[in-house]
Biopython code that builds the backbone (N, CA, C, O; Angstrom):
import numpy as np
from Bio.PDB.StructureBuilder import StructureBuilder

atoms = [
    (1, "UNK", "N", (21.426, 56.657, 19.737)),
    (1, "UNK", "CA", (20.621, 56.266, 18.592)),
    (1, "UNK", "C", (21.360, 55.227, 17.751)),
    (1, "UNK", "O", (20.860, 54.198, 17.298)),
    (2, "UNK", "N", (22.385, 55.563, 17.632)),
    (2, "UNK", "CA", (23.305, 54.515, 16.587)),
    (2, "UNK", "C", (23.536, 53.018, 17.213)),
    (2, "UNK", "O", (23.387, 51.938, 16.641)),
    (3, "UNK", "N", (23.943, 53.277, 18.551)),
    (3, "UNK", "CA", (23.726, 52.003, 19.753)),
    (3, "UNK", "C", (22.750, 51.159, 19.040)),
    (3, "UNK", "O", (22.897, 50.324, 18.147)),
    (4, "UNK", "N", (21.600, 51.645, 19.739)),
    (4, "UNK", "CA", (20.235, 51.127, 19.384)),
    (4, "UNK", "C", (20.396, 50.864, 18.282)),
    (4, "UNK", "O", (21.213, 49.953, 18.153)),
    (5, "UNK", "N", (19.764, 51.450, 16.843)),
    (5, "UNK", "CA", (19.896, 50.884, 15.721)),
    (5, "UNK", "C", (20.610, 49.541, 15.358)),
    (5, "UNK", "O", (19.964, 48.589, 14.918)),
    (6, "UNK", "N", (22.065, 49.489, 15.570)),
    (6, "UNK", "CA", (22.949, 48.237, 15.943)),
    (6, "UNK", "C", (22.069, 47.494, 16.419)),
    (6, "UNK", "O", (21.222, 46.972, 15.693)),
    (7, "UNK", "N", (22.110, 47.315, 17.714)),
    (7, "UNK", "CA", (21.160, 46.507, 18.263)),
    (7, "UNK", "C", (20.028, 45.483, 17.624)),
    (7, "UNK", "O", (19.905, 44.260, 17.553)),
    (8, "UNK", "N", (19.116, 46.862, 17.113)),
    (8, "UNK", "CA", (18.441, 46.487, 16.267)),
    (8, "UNK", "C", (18.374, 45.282, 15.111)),
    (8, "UNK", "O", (17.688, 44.269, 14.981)),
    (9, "UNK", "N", (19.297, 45.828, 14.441)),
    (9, "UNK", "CA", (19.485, 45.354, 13.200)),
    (9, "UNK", "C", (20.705, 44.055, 12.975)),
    (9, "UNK", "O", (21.124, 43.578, 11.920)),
    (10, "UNK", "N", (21.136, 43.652, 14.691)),
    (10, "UNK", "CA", (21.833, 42.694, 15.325)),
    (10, "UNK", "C", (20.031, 41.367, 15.254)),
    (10, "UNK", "O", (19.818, 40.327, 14.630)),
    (11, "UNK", "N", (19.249, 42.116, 16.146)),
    (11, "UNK", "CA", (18.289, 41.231, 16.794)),
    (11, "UNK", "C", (17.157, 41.455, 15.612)),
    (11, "UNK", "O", (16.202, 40.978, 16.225)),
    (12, "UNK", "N", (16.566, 41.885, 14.240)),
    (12, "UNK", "CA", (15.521, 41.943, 13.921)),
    (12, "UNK", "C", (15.313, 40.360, 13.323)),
    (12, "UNK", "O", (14.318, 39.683, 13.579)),
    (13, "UNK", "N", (16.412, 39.922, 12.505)),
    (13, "UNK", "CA", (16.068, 38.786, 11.999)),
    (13, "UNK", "C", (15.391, 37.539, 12.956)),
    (13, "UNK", "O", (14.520, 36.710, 12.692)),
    (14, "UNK", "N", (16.145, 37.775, 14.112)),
    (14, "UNK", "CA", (15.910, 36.766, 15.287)),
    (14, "UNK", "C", (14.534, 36.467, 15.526)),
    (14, "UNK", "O", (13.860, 35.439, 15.458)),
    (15, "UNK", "N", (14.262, 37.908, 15.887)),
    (15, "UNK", "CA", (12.458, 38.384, 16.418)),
    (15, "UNK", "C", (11.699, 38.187, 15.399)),
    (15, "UNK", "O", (10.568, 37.719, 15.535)),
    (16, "UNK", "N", (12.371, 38.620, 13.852)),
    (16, "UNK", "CA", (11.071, 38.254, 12.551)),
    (16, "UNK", "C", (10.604, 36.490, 12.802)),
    (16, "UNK", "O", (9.476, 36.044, 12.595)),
    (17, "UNK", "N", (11.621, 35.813, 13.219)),
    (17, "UNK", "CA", (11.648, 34.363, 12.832)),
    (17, "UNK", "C", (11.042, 33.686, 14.255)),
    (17, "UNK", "O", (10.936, 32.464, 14.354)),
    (18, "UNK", "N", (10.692, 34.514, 15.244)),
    (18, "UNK", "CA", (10.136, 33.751, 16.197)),
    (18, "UNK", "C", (8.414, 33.030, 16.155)),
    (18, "UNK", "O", (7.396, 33.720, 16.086)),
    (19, "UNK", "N", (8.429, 32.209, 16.188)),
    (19, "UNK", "CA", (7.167, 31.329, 16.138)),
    (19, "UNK", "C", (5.968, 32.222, 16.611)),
    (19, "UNK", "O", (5.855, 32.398, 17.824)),
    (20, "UNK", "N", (5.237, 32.690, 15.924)),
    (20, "UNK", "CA", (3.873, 33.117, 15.721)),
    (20, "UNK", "C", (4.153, 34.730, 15.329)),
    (20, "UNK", "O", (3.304, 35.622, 15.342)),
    (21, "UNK", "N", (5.463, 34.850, 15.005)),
    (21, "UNK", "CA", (5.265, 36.381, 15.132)),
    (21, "UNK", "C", (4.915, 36.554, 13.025)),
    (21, "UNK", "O", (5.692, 35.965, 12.274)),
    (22, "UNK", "N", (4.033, 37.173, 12.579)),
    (22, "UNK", "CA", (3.640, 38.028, 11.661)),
    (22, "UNK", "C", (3.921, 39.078, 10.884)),
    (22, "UNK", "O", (3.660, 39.384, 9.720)),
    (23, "UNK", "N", (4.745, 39.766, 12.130)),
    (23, "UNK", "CA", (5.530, 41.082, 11.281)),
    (23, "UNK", "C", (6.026, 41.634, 12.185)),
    (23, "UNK", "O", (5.696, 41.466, 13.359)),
    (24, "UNK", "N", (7.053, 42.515, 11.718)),
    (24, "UNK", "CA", (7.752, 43.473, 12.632)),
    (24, "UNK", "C", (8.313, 44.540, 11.993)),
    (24, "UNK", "O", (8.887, 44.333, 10.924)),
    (25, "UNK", "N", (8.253, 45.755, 12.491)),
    (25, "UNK", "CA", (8.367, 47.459, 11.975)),
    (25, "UNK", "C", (9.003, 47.736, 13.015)),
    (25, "UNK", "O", (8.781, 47.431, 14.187)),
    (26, "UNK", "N", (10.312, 48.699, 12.260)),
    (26, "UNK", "CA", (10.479, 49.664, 13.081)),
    (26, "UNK", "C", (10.558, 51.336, 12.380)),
    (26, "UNK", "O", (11.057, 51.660, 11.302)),
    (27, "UNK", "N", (9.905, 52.185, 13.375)),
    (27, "UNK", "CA", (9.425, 53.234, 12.442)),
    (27, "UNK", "C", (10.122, 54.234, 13.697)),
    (27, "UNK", "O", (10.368, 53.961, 14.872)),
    (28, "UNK", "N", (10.344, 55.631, 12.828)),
    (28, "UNK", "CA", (11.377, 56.320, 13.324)),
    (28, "UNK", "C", (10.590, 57.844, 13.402)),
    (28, "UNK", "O", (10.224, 58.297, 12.318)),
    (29, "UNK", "N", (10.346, 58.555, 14.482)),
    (29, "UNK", "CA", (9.811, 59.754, 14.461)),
    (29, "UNK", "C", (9.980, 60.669, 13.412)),
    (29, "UNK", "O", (11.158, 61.025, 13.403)),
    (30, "UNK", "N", (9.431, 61.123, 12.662)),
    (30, "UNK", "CA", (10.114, 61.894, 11.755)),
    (30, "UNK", "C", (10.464, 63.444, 11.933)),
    (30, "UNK", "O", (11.070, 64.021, 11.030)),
    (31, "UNK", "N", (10.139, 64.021, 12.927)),
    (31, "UNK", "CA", (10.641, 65.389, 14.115)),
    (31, "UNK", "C", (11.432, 65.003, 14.590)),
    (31, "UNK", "O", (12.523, 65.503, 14.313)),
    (32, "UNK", "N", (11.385, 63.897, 15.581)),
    (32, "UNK", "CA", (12.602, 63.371, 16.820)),
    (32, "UNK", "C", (12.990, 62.390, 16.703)),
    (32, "UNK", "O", (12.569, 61.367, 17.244)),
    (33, "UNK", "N", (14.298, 62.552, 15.622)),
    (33, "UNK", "CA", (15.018, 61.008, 15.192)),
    (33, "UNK", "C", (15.485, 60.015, 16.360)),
    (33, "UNK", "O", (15.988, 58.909, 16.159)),
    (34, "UNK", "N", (15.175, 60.730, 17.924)),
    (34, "UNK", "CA", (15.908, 59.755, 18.555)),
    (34, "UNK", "C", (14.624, 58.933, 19.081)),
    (34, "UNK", "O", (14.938, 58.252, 20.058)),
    (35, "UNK", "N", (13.090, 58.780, 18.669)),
    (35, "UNK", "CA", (12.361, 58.183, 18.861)),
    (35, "UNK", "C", (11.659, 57.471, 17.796)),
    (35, "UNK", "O", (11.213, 57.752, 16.684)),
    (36, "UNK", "N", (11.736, 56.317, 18.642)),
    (36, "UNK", "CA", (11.452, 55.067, 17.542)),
    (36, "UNK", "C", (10.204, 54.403, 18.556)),
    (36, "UNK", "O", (10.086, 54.513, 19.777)),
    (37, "UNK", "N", (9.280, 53.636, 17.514)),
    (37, "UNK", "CA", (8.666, 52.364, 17.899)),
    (37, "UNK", "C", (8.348, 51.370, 17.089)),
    (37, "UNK", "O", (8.080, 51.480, 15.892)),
    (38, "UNK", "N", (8.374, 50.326, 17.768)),
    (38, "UNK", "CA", (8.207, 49.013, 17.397)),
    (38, "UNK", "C", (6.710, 48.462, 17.128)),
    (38, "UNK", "O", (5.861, 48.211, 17.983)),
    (39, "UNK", "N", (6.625, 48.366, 16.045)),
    (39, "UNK", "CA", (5.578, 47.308, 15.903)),
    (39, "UNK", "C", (5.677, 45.851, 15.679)),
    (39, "UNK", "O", (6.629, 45.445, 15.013)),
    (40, "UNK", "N", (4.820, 45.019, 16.148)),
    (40, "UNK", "CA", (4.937, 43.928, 16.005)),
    (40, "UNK", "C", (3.720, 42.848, 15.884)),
    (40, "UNK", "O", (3.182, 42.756, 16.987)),
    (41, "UNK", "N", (3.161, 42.076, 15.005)),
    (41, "UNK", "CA", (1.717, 41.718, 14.968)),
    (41, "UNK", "C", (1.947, 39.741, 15.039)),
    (41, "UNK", "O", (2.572, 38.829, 14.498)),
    (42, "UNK", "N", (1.037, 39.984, 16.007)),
    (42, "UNK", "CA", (1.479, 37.929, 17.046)),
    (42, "UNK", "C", (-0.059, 37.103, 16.133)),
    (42, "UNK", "O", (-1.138, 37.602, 15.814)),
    (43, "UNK", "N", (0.506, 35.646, 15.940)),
    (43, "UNK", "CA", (-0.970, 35.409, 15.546)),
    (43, "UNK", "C", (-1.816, 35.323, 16.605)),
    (43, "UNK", "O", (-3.002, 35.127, 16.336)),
    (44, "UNK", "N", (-1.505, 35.419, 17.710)),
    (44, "UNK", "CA", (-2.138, 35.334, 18.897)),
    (44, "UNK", "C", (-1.292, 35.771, 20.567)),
    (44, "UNK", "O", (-0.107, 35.750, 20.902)),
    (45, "UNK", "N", (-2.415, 36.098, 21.221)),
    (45, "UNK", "CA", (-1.401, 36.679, 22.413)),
    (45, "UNK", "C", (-0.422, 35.542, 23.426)),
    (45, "UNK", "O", (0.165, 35.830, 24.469)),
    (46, "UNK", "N", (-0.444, 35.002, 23.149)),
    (46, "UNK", "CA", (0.090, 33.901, 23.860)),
    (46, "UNK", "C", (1.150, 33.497, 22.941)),
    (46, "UNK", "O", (2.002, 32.817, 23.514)),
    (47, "UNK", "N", (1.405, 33.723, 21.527)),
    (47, "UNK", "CA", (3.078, 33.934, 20.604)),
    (47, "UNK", "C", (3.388, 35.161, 21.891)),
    (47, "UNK", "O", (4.258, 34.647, 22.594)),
    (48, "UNK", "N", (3.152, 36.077, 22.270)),
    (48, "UNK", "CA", (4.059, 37.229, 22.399)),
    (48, "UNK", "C", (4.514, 37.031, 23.769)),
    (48, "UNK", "O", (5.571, 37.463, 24.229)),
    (49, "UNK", "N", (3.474, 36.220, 24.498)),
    (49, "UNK", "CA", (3.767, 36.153, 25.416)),
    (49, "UNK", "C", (5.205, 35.149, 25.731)),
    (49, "UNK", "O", (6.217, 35.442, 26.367)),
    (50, "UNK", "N", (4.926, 34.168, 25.184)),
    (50, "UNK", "CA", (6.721, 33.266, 24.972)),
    (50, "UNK", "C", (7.197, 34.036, 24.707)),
    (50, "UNK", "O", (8.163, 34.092, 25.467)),
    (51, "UNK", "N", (7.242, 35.258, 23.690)),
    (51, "UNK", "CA", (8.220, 35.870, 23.410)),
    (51, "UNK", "C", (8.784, 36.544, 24.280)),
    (51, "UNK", "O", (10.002, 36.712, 24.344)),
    (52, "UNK", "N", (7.641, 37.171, 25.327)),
    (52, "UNK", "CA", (8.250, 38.161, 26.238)),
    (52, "UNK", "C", (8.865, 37.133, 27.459)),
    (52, "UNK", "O", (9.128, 37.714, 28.512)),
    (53, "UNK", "N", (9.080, 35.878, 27.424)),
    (53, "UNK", "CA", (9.470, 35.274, 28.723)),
    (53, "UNK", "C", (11.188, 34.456, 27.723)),
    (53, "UNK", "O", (12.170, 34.089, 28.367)),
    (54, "UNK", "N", (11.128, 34.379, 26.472)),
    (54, "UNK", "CA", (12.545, 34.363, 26.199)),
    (54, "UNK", "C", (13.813, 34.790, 26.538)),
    (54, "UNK", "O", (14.013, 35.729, 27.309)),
    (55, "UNK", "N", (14.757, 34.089, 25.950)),
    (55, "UNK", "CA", (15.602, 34.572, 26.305)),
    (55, "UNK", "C", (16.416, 35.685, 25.410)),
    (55, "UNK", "O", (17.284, 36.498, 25.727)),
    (56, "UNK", "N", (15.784, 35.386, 24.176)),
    (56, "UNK", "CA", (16.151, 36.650, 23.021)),
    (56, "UNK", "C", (15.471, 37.993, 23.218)),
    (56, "UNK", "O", (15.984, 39.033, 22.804)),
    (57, "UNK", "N", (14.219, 37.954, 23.905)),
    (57, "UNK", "CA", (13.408, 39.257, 24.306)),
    (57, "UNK", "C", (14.378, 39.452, 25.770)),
    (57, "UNK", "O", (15.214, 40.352, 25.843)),
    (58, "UNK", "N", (14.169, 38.631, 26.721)),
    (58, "UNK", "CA", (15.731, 39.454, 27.695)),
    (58, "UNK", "C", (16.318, 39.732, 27.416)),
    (58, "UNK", "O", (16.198, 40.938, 27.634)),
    (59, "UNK", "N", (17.386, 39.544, 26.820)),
    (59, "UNK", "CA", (18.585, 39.659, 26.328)),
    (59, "UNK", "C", (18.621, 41.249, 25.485)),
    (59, "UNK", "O", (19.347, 42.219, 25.704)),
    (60, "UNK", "N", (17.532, 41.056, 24.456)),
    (60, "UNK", "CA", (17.903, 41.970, 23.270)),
    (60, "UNK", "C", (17.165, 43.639, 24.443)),
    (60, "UNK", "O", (17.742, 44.726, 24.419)),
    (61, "UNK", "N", (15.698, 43.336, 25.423)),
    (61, "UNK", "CA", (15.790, 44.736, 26.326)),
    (61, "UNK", "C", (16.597, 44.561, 27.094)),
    (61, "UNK", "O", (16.684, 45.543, 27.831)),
    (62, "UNK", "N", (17.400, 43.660, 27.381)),
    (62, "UNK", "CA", (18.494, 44.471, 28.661)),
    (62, "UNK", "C", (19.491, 45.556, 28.120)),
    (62, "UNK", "O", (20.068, 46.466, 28.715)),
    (63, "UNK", "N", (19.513, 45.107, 26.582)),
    (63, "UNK", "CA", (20.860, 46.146, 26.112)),
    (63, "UNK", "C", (20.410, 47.080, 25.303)),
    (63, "UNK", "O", (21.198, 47.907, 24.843)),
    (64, "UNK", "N", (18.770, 47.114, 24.922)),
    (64, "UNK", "CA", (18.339, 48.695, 24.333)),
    (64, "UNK", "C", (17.787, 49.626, 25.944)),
    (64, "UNK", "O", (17.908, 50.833, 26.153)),
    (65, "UNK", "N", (17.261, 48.706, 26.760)),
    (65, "UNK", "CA", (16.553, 49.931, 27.967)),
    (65, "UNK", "C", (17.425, 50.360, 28.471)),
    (65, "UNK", "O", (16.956, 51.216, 29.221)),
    (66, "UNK", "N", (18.697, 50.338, 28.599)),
    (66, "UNK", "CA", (19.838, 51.082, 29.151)),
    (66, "UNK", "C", (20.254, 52.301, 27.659)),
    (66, "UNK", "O", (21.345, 52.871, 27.660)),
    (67, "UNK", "N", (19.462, 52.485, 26.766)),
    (67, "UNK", "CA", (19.493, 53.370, 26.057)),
    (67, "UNK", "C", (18.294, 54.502, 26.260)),
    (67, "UNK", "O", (18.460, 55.674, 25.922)),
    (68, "UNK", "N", (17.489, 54.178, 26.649)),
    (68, "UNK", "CA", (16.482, 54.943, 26.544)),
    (68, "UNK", "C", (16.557, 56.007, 27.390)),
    (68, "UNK", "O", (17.054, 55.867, 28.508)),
    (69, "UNK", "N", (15.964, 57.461, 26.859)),
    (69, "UNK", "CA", (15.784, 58.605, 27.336)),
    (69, "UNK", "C", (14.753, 59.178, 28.829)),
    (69, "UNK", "O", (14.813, 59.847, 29.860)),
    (70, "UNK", "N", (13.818, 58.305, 27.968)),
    (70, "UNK", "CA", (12.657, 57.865, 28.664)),
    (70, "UNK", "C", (11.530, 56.910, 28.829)),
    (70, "UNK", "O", (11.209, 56.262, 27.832)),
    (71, "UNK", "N", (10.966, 56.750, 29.797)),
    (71, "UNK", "CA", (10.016, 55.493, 30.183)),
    (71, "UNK", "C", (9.210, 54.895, 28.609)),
    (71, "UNK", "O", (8.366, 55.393, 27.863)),
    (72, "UNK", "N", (9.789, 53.915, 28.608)),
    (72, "UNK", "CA", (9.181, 53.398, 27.783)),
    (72, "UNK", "C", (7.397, 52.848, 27.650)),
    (72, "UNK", "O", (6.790, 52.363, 28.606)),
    (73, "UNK", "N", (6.979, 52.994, 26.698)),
    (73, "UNK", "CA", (5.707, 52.554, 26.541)),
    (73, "UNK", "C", (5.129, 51.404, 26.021)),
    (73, "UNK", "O", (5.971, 51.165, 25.156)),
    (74, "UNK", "N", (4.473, 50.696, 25.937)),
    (74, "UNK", "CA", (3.971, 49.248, 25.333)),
    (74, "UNK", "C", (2.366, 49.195, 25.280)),
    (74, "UNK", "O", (1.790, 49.781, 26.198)),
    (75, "UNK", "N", (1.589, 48.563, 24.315)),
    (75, "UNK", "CA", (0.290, 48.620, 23.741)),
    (75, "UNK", "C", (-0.136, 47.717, 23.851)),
    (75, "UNK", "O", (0.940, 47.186, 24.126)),
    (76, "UNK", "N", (-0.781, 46.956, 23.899)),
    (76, "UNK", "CA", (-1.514, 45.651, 22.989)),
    (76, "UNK", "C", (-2.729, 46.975, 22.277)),
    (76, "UNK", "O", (-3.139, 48.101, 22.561)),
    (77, "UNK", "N", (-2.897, 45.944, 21.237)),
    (77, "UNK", "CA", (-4.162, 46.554, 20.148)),
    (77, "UNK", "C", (-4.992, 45.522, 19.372)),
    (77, "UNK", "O", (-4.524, 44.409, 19.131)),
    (78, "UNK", "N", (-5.650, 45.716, 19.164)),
    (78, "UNK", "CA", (-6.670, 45.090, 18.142)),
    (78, "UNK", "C", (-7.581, 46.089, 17.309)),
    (78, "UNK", "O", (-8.137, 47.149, 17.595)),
    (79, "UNK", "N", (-7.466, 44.911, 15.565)),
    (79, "UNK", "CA", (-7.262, 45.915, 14.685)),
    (79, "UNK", "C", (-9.372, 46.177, 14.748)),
    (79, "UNK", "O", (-10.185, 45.304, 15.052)),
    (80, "UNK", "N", (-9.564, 47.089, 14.500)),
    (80, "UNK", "CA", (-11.231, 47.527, 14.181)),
    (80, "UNK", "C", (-11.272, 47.612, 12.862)),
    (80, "UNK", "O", (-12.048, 46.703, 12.567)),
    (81, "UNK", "N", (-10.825, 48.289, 11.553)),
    (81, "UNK", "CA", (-10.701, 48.232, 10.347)),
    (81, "UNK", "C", (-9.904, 48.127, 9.717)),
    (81, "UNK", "O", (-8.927, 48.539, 10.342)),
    (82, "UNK", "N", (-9.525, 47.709, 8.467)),
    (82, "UNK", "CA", (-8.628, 47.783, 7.107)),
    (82, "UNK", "C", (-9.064, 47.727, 6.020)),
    (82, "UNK", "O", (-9.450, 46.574, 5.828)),
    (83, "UNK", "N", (-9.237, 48.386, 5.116)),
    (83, "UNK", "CA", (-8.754, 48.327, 4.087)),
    (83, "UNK", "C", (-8.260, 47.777, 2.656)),
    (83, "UNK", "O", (-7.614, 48.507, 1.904)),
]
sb = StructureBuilder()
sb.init_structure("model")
sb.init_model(0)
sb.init_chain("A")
sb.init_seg("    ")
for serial, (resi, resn, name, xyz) in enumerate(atoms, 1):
    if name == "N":
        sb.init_residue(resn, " ", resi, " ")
    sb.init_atom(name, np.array(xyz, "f"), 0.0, 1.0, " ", f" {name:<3s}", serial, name[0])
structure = sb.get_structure()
């Protein structure tokens, strides 16, 4: 967990500042501190997609997925209401 976090807080500024990205969260189970997820909101899918073919998105999962417990999960979403 502490790994990760590092990590984290090595790579968030990087990822806030990448071209089209909107926002970024990281939110922490509040039962199971060793589970976290990421949010992240693109102005469009094709920002995330550069993102995911970078070299800062390689780089920064090669050295958290060698942390993980288990299989990681990933979403796309689109929002239906707010508020």
């Amino acid at each position: 967990v502490d790994e990760f976090l590092k990590i984290f807080d090595q790579s968030k500024n990087k990822i806030a500042s990448v071209e089209g990205i909107e926002e970024l969260q990281l939110i922490r189970d509040k039962d199971n501190k060793s589970v976290f997820f990421t949010i992240s909101k693109w102005r469009d899918e094709s920002y995330l997609e550069q993102y995911r073919n970078s070299e800062l998105f390689k780089n920064t999962w090669a050295k958290t997925k060698v942390l993980f417990n288990d299989k990681p999960e990933a979403w796309s979403t689109f929002l239906i209401f707010k508020s």
